[in-house]
C-alpha positions in Angstrom: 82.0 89.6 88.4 81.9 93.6 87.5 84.4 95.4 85.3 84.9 98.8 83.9 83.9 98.2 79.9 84.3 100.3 76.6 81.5 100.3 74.8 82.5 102.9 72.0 83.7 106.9 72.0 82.2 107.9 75.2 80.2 105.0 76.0 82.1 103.1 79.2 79.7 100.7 81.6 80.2 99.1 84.2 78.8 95.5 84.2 78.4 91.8 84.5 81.5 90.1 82.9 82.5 86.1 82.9 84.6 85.5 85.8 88.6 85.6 85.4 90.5 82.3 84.6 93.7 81.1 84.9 94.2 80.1 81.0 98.2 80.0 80.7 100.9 78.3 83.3 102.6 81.6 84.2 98.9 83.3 84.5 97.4 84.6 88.3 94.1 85.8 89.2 94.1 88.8 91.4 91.2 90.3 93.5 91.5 94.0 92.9 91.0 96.1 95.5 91.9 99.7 94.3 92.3 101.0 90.9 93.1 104.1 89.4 91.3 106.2 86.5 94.6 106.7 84.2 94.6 110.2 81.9 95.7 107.9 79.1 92.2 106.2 79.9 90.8 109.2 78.6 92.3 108.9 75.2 90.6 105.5 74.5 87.0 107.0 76.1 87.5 109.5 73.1 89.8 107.5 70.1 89.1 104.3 71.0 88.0 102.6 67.9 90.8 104.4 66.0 92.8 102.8 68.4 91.3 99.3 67.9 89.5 98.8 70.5 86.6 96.8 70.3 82.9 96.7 72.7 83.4 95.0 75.8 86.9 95.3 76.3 88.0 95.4 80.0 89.3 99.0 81.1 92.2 99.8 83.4 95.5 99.5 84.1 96.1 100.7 87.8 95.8 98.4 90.4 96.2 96.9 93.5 95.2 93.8 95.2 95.4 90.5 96.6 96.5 87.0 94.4 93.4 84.5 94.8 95.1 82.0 92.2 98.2 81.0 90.8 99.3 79.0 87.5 101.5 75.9 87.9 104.9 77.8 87.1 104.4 80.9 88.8 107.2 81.9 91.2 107.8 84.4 93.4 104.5 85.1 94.7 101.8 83.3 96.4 97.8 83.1 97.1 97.2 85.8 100.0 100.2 87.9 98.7 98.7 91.5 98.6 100.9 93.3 95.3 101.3 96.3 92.8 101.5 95.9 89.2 103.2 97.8 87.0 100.7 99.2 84.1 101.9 96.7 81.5 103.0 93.0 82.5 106.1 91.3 81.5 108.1 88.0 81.9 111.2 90.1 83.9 113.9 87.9 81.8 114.2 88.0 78.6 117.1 90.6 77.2 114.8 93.4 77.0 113.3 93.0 80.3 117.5 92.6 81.4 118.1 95.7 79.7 115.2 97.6 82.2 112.8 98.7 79.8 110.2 95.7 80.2 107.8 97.9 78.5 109.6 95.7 75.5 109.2 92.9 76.8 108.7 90.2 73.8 106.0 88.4 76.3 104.4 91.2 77.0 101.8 93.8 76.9 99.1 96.4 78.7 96.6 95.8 81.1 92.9 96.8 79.6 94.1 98.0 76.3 94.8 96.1 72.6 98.3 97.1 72.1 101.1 94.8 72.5 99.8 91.8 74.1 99.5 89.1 70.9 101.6 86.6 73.6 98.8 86.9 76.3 97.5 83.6 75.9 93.8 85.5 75.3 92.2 89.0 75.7 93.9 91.2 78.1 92.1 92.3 80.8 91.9 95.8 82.7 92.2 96.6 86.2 89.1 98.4 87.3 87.0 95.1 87.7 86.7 93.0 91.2 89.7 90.6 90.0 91.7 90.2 86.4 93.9 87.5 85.0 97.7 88.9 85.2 99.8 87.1 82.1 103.5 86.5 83.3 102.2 87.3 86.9 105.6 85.9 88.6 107.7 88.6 86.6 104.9 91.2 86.5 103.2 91.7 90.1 105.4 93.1 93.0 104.2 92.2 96.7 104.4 94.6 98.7 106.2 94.7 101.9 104.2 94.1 105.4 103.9 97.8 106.6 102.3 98.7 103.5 100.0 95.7 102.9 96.5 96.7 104.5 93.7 98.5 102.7 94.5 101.8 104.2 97.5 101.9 102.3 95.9 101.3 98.7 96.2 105.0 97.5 99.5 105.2 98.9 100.7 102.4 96.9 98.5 102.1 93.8 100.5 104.6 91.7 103.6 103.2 91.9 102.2 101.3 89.4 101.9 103.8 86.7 101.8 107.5 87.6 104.8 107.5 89.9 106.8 105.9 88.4 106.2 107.1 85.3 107.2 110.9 86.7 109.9 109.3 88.2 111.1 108.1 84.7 110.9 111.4 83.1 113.0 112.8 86.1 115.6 110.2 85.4 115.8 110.4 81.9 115.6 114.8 82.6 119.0 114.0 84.7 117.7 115.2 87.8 120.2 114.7 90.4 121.5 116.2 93.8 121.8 120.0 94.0 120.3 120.1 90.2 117.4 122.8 88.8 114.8 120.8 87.4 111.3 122.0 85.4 108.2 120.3 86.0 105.9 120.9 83.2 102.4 120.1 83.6 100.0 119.4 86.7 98.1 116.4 86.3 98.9 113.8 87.9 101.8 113.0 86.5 103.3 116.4 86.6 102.8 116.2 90.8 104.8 112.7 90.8 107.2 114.7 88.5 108.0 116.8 91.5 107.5 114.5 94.1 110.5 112.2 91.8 112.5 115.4 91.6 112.6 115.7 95.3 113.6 111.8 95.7 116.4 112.7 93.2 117.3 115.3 95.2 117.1 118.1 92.8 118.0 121.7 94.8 115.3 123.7 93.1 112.3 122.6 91.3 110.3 125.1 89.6 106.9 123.7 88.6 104.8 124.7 85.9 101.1 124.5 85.9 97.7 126.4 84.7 95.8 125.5 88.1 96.8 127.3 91.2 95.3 124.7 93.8 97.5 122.2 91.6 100.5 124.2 92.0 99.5 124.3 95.5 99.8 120.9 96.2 103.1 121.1 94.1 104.6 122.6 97.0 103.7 120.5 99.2 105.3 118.1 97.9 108.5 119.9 97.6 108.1 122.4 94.0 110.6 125.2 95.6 108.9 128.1 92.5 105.6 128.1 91.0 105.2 129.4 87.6 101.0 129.7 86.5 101.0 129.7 82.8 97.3 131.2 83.0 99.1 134.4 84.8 103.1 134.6 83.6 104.6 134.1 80.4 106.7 130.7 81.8 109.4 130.5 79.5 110.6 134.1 80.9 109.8 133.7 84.2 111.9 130.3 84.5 114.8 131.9 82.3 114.4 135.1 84.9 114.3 132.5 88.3 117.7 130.5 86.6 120.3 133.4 85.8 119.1 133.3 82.3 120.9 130.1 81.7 117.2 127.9 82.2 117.1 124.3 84.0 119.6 121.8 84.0 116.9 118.9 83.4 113.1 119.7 82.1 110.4 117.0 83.4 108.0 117.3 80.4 104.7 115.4 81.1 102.3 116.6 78.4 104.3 116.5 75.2 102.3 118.5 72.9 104.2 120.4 70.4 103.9 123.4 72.1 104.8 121.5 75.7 108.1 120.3 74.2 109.4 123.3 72.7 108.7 125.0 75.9 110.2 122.8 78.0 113.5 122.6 75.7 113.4 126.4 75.3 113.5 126.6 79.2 116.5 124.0 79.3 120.1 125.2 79.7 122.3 124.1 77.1 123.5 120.3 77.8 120.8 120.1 79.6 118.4 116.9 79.2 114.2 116.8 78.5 112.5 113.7 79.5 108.9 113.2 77.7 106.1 111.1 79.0 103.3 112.3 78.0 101.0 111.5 75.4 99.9 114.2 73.0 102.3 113.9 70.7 100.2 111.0 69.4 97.8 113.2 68.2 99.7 116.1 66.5 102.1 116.3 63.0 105.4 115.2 64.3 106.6 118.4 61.9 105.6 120.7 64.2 107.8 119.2 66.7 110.5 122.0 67.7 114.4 119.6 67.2 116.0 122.3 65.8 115.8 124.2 68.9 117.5 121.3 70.9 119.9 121.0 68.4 121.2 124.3 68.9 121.7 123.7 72.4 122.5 120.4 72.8 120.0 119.2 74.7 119.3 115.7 74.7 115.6 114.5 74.1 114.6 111.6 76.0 111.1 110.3 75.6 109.8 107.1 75.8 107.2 105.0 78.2 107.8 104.1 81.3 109.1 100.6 82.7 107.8 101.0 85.7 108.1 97.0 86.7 111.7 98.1 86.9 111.3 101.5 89.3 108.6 99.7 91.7 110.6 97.7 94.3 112.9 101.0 94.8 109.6 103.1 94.7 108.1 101.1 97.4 111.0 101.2 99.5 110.8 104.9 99.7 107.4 105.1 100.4 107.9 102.6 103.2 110.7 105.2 105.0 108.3 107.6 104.4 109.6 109.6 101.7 106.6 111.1 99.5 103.3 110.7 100.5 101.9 110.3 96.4 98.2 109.5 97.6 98.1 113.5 97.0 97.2 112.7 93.0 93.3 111.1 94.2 90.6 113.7 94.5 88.2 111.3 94.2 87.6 107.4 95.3 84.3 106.3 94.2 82.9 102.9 94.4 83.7 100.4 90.9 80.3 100.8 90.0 80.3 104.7 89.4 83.4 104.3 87.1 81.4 106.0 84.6 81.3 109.1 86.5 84.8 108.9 87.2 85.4 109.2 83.7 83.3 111.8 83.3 84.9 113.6 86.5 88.2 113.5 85.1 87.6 114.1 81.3 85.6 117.3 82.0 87.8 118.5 85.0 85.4 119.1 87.6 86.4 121.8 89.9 89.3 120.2 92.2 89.5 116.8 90.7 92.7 115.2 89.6 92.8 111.4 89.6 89.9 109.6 90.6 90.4 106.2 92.5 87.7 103.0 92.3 87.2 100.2 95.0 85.5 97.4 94.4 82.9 96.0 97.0 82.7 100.4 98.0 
């Protein structure tokens, strides 16, 4: 079989790996038939050895696809079942998974990456390949319901497992609510699921902060009321001028750079709430992280990753009424094979690309 493979800073192939097995009982082997090119992939196509990744691993955690093969006590899905999984597995019962952050889980870990996944029963294996073996597959995969289950659906679905939900998380934890003002910072792909979450919420205004004016564009499609270009206006001024003065109620903060945070905290009314998803703050001094400002103001900081095994089945019923259309984060689908270039698509931000999308068999 084929699968997306890191090879080393910059190096990522696509080639012939041993076929997946079932090795433990609660193991299942799904065919994949979409997966997603994560931004966090990015990070490991640059870092990651420091990260400790080693040649050959399997890449990916998006995906979508159809079980082929289940392990003796797997329950709760079947061979045929066409399902979603969340971007790291879990066993859905133990206290943390209870608790609704199974990004904890104490059997679990993330797909196509070396973190967190000692209880895998072997290595863990990444989504952008033809099929991969899904530890804890009866608490991990969600099937998804019969109006969405057909191939034409794929980029509707696929990121519920990660993206979505994960924009949907910092909205929650941002307490974005009915007839709220919310700030969306950032317009990746996360940042557009940030405002597509804040419309779900029902947030009355959301003012959505970009550096890409055919981003922002597709913001408002999908329901940014403001648009605040960070290339052309100075954003903390023009969101204090657009609320009163006061700023936001909730910030939706989905780079998380130093300079990210502080802004989105500085643009946050007093009480208010920041939820941070995004990554950067991995690679910066946690000194020059601005908690004095939120301490002022009482704003609450709330980052953390999301459990998206616990947002899916609500997700997907939305998407089945026809709520938010979040295919709107894939520029690109490209057949498994040119993963490579999706990478490269992505990490040098070709002219209108966002999110690239792979389909085995393409």
């Amino acid at each position: 079989m084929r699968a997306t493979t890191f090879h080393g800073a910059g190096d990522i192939r696509v080639e012939d790996v041993p076929d997946s097995q079932i090795l433990a009982p609660t193991d299942a082997i799904v065919r994949v038939t979409k997966a997603g090119i994560c931004g966090s992939d990015l990070h490991f196509l640059h870092y990651g050895e420091a990260l400790g990744m080693t040649p050959g691993l399997r890449l990916g955690h998006e995906f979508v696809g159809v079980v082929e093969e289940v392990g003796p006590e797997v329950t709760g899905i079947a061979v045929g079942d066409r399902v979603v999984a969340p971007f790291a597995f879990s066993d859905n019962s133990c206290p943390c998974c209870s608790l609704g952050v199974q990004t904890s889980c104490t059997s679990g870990g993330i797909f196509g990456s070396p973190f967190w996944g000692e209880s895998a029963g072997g290595i863990v294996e990444g989504g952008q390949a033809e099929a991969l073996r899904v530890p804890q597959a009866g608490g991990t995969l969600v099937v998804i319901p019969e109006a969405l289950a057909a191939a034409e659906h794929d980029t509707k679905v696929l990121p519920l497992g990660d993206v979505l939900s994960t924009g949907y998380h910092a909205a929650v934890n941002a307490g974005v609510g009915a007839g709220t003002t919310a700030v969306v910072i950032g317009d990746g792909a996360v940042g557009l699921s940030g405002v597509i979450s804040a419309k779900l919420l029902g947030a009355e205004r959301i003012i959505h902060v970009g550096h890409h004016a055919d981003r922002l564009e597709l913001g408002k499609a999908a329901g940014a009321t403001h648009s605040v270009n960070g290339k052309d206006e100075d954003v903390v001024a023009t969101v204090l001028e657009l609320t009163d003065g006061l700023g936001a109620d909730g910030a939706v903060e989905t780079i998380s750079s130093n300079g990210t945070i502080e802004q989105a905290i500085t643009v946050t009314r007093p009480g208010g709430n920041v939820g941070i998803v995004g990554m950067s703050h991995f690679f910066e001094e946690a000194a020059g992280q601005p908690y004095a400002i939120a301490f002022m103001k009482n704003v609450s900081l709330h980052p953390g990753v999301c459990p998206s095994r616990d947002y899916i089945p609500g997700l997907l019923a939305d998407l089945e009424a026809g709520k938010m259309d979040p295919s709107i984060v894939f520029t690109h689908d490209l057949a498994l094979d040119d993963a490579p270039e999706g990478y490269r698509i992505m990490d040098e931000r070709v002219d209108g690309s966002i999110k690239v999308a792979l389909t085995p068999g393409a």
